[in-house]
C-alpha positions in Angstrom: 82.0 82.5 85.2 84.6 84.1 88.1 83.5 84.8 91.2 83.4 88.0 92.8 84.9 88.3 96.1 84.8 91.6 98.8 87.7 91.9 100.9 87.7 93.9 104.4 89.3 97.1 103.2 85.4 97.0 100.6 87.3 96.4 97.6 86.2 93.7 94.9 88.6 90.8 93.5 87.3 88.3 90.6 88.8 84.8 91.5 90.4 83.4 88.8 93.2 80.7 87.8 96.7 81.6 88.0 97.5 80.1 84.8 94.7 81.8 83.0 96.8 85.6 83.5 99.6 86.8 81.6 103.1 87.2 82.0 103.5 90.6 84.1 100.0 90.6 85.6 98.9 91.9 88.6 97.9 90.0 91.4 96.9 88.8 94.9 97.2 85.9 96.8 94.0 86.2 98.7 91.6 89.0 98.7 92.6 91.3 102.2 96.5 90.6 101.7 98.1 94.0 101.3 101.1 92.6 99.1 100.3 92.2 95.2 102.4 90.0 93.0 103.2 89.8 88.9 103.4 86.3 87.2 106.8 85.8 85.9 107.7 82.8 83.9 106.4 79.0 83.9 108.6 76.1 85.7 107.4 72.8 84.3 107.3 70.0 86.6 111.1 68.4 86.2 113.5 66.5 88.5 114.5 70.1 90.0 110.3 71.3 90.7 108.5 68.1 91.5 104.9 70.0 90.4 104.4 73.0 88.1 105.2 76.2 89.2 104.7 79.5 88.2 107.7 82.2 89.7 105.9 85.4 90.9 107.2 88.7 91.5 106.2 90.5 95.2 105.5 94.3 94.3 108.3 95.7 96.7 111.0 93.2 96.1 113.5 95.5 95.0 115.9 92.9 94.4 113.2 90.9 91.9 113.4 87.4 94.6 110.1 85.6 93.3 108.7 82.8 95.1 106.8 79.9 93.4 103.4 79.2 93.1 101.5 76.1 92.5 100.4 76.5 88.5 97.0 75.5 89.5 96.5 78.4 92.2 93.6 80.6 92.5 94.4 83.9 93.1 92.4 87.2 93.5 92.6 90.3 90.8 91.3 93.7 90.4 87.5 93.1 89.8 88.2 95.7 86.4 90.8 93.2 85.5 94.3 93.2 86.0 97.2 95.2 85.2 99.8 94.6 83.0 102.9 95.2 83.8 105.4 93.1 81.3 107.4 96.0 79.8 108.8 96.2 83.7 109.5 92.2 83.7 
């Protein structure tokens, strides 16, 4: 079962596990940020990452810069359920 958070701004997020979304969904870091990410591609741990990653796309990185997220994250999407956006990625 997810849980069902309210942000300030009165809109509702599930909580869920970042590596339980696809590749090119939507998603936020915690439930009142204003910046929304997409999940990219998986970094295992190796020599280079010293704990699994996931690389995630910021929404107005024009210049497609991710950062990397711990693989077990939570993170907060649309209570609906994300959006897909992997024909972009």
């Amino acid at each position: 079962m997810t849980e069902l958070v309210t942000n300030k701004y009165g809109e509702t997020f599930k909580k869920v596990a970042l590596k339980s979304l696809k590749k090119g969904d939507e998603f936020k870091r915690k439930p009142d940020a204003l910046k929304s990410f997409y999940k990219w591609h998986y970094n295992r741990k190796s020599a280079c990452y010293k704990q699994a990653t996931f690389c995630c796309i910021p929404d107005d990185d024009v210049y497609g810069g991710g950062m990397e997220i711990n693989a077990k994250a939570f993170v907060y999407v649309d209570s609906a359920g994300p959006a897909n956006y992997k024909g972009l990625l």
